[in-house]
C-alpha positions in Angstrom: 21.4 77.2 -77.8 20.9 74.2 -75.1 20.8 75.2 -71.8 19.8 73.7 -68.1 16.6 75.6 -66.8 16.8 77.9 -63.8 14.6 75.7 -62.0 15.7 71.2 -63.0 12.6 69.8 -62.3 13.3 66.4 -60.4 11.1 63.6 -59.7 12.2 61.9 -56.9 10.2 58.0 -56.0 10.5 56.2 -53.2 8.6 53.7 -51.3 6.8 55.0 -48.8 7.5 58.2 -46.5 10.4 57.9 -44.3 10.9 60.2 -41.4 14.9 60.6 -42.0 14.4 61.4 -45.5 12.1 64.1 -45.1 14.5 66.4 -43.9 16.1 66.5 -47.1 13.0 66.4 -49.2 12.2 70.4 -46.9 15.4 71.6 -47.8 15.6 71.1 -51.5 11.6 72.7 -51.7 13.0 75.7 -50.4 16.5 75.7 -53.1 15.7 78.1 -55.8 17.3 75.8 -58.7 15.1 73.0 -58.4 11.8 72.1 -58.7 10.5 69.1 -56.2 8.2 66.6 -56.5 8.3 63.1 -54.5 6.2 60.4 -55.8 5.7 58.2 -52.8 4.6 54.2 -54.1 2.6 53.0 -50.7 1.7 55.0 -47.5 3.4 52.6 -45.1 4.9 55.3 -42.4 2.1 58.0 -43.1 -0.4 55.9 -41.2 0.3 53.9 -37.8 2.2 50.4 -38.9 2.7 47.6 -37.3 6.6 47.2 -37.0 7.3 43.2 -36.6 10.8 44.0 -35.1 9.6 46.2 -32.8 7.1 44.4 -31.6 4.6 47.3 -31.6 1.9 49.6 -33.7 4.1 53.1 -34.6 3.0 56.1 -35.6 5.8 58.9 -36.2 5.1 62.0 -34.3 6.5 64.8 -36.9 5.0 66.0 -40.1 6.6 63.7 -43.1 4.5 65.6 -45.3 4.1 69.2 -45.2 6.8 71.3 -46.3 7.6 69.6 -50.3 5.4 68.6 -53.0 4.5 65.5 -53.0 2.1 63.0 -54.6 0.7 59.3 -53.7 0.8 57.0 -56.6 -3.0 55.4 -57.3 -2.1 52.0 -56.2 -0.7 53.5 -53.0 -3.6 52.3 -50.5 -3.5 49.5 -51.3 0.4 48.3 -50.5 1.0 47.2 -47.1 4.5 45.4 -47.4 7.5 47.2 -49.1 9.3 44.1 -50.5 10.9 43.9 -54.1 7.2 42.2 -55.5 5.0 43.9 -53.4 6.0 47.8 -54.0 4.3 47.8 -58.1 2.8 50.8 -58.9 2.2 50.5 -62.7 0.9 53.9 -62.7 4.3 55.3 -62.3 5.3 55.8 -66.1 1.7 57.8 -66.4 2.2 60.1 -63.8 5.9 60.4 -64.0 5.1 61.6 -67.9 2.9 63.9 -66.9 5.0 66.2 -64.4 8.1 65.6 -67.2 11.1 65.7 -65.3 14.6 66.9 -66.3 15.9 64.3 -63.4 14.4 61.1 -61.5 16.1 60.3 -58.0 15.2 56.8 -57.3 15.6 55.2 -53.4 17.1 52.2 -54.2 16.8 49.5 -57.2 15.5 46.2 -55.3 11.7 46.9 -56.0 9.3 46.7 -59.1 8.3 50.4 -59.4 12.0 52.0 -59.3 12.8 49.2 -61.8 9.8 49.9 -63.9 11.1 53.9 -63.7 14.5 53.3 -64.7 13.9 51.6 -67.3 11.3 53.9 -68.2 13.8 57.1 -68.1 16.2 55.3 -69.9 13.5 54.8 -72.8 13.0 58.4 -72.8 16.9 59.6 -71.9 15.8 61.1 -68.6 19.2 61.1 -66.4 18.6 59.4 -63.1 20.4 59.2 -59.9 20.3 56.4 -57.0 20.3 57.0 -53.6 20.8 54.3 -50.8 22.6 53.1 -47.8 24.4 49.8 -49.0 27.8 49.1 -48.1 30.5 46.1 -48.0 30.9 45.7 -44.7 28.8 42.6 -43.5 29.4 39.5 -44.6 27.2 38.3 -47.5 26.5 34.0 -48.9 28.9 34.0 -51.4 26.0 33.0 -54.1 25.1 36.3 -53.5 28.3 38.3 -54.0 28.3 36.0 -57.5 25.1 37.2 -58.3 26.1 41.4 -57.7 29.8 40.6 -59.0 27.7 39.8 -62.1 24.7 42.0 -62.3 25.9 45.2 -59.9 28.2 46.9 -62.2 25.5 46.6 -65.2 22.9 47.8 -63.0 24.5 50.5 -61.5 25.6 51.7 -65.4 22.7 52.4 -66.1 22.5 55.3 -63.7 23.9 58.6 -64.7 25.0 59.4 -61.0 24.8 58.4 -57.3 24.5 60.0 -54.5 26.8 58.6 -51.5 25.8 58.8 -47.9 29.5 58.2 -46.7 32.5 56.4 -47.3 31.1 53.0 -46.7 28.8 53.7 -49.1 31.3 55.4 -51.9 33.5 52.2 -51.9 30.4 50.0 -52.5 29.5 51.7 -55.6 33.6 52.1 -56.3 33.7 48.8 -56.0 31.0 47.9 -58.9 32.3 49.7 -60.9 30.9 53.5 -60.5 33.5 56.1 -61.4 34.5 58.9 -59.0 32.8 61.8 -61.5 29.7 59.9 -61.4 29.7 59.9 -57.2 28.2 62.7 -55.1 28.6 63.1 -51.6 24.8 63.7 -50.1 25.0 62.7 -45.9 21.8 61.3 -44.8 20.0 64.4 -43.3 18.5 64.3 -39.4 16.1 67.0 -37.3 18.6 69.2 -37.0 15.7 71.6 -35.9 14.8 69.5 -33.0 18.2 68.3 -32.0 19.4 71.3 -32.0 16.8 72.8 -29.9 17.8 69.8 -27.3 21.5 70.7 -27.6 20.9 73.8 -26.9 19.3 73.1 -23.8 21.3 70.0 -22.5 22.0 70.9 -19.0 18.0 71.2 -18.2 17.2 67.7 -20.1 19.7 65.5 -18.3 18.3 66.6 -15.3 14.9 66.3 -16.0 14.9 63.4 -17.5 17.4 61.7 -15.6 15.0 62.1 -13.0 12.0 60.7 -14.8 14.0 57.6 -14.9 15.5 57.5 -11.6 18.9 57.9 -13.0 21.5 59.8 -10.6 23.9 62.5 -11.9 27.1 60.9 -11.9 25.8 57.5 -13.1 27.4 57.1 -16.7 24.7 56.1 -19.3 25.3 53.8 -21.8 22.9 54.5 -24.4 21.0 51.7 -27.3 18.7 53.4 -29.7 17.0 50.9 -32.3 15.1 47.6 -32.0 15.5 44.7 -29.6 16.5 42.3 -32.1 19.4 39.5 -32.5 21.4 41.1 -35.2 21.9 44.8 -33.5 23.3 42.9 -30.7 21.8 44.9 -27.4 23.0 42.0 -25.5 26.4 42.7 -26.1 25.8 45.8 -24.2 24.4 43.6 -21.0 27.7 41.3 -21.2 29.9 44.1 -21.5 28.1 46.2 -19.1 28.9 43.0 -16.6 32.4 42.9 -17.3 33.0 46.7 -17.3 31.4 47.2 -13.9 33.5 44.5 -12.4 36.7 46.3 -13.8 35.6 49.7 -12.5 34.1 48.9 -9.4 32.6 51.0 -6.8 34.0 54.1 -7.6 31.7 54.2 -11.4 28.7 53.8 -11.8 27.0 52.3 -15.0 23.4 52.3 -16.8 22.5 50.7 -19.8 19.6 52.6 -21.1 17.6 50.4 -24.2 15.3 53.3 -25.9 13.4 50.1 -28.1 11.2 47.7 -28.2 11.4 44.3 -30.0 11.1 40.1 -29.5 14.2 40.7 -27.5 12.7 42.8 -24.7 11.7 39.9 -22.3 14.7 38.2 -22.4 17.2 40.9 -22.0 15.1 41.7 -18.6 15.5 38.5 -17.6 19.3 38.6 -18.2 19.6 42.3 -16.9 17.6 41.0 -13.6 19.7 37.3 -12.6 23.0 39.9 -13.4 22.0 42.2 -11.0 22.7 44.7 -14.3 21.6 48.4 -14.0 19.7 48.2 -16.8 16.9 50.6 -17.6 14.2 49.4 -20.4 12.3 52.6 -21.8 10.8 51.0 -25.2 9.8 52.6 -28.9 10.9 56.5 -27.6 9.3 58.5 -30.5 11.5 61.0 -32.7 10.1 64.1 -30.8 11.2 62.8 -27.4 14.3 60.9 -28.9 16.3 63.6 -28.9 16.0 64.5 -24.8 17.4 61.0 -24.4 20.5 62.1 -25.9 20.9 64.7 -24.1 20.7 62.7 -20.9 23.2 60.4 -22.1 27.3 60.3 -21.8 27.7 57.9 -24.6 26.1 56.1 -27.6 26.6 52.8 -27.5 25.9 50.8 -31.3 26.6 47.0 -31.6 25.5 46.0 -34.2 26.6 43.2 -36.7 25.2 44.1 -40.2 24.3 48.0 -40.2 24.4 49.5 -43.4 24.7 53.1 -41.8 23.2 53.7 -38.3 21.1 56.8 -37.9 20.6 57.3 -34.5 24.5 57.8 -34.8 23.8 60.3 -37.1 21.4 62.0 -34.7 23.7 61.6 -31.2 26.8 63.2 -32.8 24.1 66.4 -33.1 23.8 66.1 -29.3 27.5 66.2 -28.7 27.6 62.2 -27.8 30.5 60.2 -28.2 30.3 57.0 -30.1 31.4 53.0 -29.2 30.5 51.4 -32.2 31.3 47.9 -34.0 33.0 47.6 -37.5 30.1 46.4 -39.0 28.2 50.2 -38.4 28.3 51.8 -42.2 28.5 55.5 -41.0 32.0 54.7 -39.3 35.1 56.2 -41.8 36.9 59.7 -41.6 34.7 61.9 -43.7 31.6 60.6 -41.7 29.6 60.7 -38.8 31.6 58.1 -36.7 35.7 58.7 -37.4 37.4 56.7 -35.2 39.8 58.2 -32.6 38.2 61.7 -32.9 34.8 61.0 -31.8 34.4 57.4 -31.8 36.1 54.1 -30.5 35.6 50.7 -32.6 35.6 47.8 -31.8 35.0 44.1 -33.6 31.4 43.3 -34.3 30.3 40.3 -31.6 34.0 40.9 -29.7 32.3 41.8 -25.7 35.6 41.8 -24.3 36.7 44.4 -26.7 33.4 46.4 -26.1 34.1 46.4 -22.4 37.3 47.4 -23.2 36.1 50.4 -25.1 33.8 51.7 -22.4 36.5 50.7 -19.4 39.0 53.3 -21.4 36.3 55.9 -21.7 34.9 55.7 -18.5 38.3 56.6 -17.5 39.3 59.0 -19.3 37.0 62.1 -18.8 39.3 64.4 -21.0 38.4 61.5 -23.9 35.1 62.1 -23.3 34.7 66.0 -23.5 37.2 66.0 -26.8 35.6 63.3 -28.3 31.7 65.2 -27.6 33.6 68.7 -29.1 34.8 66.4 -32.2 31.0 64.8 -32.4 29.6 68.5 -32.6 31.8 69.6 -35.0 31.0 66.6 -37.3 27.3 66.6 -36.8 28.0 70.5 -38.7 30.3 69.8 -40.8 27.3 67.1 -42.0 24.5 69.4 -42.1 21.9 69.7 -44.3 23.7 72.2 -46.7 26.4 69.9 -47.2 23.5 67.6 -48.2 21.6 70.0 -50.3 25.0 70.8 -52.0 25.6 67.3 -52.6 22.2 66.7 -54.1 22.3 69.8 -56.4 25.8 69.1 -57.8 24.6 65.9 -59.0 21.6 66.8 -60.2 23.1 69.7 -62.6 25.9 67.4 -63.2 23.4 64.8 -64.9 21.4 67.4 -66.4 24.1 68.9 -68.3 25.6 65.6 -69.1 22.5 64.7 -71.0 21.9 67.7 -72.8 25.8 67.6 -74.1 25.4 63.9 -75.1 22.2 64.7 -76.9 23.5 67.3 -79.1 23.1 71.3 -79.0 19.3 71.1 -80.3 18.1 69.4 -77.2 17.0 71.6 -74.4 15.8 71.2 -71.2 13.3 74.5 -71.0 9.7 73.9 -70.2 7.4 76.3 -71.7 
C-alpha cells in the first residue's frame, strides 16, 4: 500500500540566496517530516553585490547559509544578473534527478531555470509548489494584463499548489484562476531571533541610539526603510513632513529618519535642507543594526507606489511599530501584517495631503499609537514562523498525497 514517507524530500530552487528567505529555509531543516535541500541558481547575495538602486556595494551581515542543506548549481559562478535570460542553469534537471524529490518548491516562474524545472517535474509527475510575492495592486500596461489574462491561468495550472504570502497575494492567484484547495497560507518569515532580542530591550536602544543620531526623546520619528528611489516615494515623506509640522506646530516635534541609500539621496538633502525639514539621512543600515532602528522609532512610514509586499513592514510590526502605509503596499489586508485601523492607517499611493493627514491624526492621538503598537505585536506573532512552517508543510503533504492518489495505489513515495 502507497503511502507519503515520514520524511517528503523537497527540493526547493531559487535564484540566488536571499536574506528574508533564509529564515524559512532554518526552520523547515529542523521539522522532522521533511527533508531540505535548496538548490540555489547564481550566488548573487552570498558575495558583496553591487545594488544599482542603492547606489552602493552590499554585503549582508548574517549567515544565509548555515543552518539547511543547500547546494550551488555548476553554472552558479558564473551568473551575475538574475533576469528571466540570464538565471539558466542547464544543470538543474541533472542534479535535481539525482537528490529525487517527492516535492520541488520553485521562487517564482519569470526565469529559465524554474521553467526548465517545471517542466522538467511535470515530465516526471513530481508535484511542485510556487512561491512569490505578486499581487494586483499596481497598475500594469494593459498589453500586459492581455498577455497574463491569457497565459496566467495556464501557467499557474500547471502547479499542484501555491503557497500565499498574504491576502494580496491569494486574490492574485484567485484571480487566475487557482482554486482555494490548491492555496496555502505561508507569511514571508523575518529574524525573529534578532528582532526580538531588540524588542526585548527597546527602552535601552531608543536611547542609545537616539543619541548616536542626535535625536531628542520626545521628537516623534518618522521612519523610511528601503532604497532612495522614485517609485518608493521617500519624497512624499519630505512633503508631508512639511505640511504636518506646519499643522502641529511648536508643540510636536518631527524627524524623518531615511535608513537607505540610492540616486535619490542628493536630491532629497537638497529638498530636506531649502525646507528647513528635520530630516536625518543614515544610508544602507545593515540587517544586524536594522533592527535597533526600529526600536528607536514611533512609526513606520511606507510610501510606496508599486510594492508587491513590503518587508521591512513585516519586520517593524516585530518591534511593536505602528504602520502609515499607501494602498499600493501588498502586505496591507486583515489577515496580514498591515490591517488597517488595528495597526495601520492607509492612505492613497502619491496622495501627500492624505499622508500628512495620516501622521497629523497619529501624532495626536497617543492612545492610537500605544493600541495600534499592542495590535502590531500581536500580529508580528500571530505571523511567526510556525504559522509559516505550518503553511509550508500542509502544502507540501497536500501535493504529495495528491500525486500518489492520482497515480494509482502501486505508486509510492518511499526511498530505499
Amino acid at each position: 500500500m502507497s503511502s507519503v514517507p515520514k520524511k517528503i524530500r523537497v527540493a526547493i530552487v531559487v535564484s540566488h540566496p536571499i536574506q528574508h528567505f533564509v529564515h524559512l529555509y532554518k526552520a523547515l531543516a529542523k521539522c522532522d517530516v521533511i527533508d531540505l535541500k535548496v538548490f540555489y541558481c547564481s550566488k548573487i547575495g552570498a558575495k558583496p553585490y553591487f545594488d544599482k538602486n542603492m547606489n552602493i556595494e552590499i554585503q549582508w551581515a548574517s549567515d544565509l547559509l548555515g543552518g539547511y542543506a543547500h547546494e550551488f548549481l555548476p553554472e552558479a559562478d558564473n551568473i551575475k544578473e538574475s533576469g528571466f535570460l540570464k538565471i539558466n542553469n542547464p544543470s538543474v534537471v541533472a542534479i535535481l534527478k539525482d537528490f529525487n524529490p517527492d516535492v520541488v518548491q520553485l521562487h517564482g516562474y519569470a526565469q529559465l531555470t524554474l521553467l526548465r524545472t517545471l517542466v522538467w517535474c511535470k515530465i516526471k509527475h513530481i508535484p511542485v509548489l510556487l512561491w512569490s510575492d505578486s499581487s494586483l495592486l499596481f497598475k500594469r500596461a494593459r498589453w500586459k494584463l492581455l498577455i497574463k489574462d491569457m497565459f496566467l491561468p495556464k501557467l499557474l495550472g500547471l502547479f499542484n499548489g501555491v503557497l500565499s504570502t498574504g491576502d494580496n497575494n491569494t486574490a492574485y492567484y484567485s484571480n487566475y484562476g487557482v482554486k482555494p484547495a490548491r492555496i496555502f497560507r505561508c507569511p514571508f518569515t523575518v529574524d525573529e531571533a534578532l528582532l526580538g532580542q531588540a524588542n526585548n530591550e527597546k527602552a535601552k536602544l531608543r536611547v542609545q541610539v537616539r543619541a548616536r543620531y542626535e535625536i531628542e526623546n520626545n521628537e516623534v520619528v518618522l521612519l523610511f526603510v528601503g532604497k532612495l528611489v522614485s517609485w518608493k516615494r521617500p519624497q512624499d515623506i519630505l512633503d508631508a513632513l512639511l505640511t504636518a509640522q506646519r499643522k502641529l506646530g511648536s508643540r510636536v516635534k518631527l524627524v524623518a529618519f531615511f535608513a537607505g541609500n540610492g540616486v535619490l539621496l542628493q536630491e532629497l538633502k537638497t529638498r530636506a535642507e531649502s525646507q528647513h525639514l528635520r530630516a536625518i539621512f543614515a544610508g544602507f543600515i545593515n540587517v544586524d543594526v536594522l533592527p535597533t532602528v526600529y526600536a528607536m522609532a514611533d512609526v513606520l512610514v511606507f510610501p510606496s507606489e508599486r510594492e508587491p509586499y513590503g518587508l521591512s513592514a513585516r519586520e517593524a510590526i516585530c518591534l511593536g511599530l505602528p504602520l502609515i502605509v499607501s494602498d499600493q503596499i501588498g502586505c496591507v489586508g486583515v489577515n496580514d501584517a498591515a490591517r488597517s485601523q488595528q495597526n495601520t492607517l492607509i492612505y492613497q499611493s502619491m496622495n501627500v495631503e492624505a499622508l500628512s493627514d495620516s501622521i497629523v491624526s497619529l501624532v495626536n492621538n497617543p492612545e492610537k499609537i500605544r493600541s495600534m503598537a499592542t495590535s502590531s505585536l500581536a500580529i508580528a506573532l500571530e505571523m511567526g514562523v510556525d504559522c509559516s512552517v505550518a503553511g509550508f508543510v500542509n502544502a507540501v503533504k497536500s501535493v504529495c498525497m495528491k500525486t500518489v492518489n492520482d497515480m494509482g495505489s502501486g505508486i509510492s513515495y518511499e526511498h530505499n
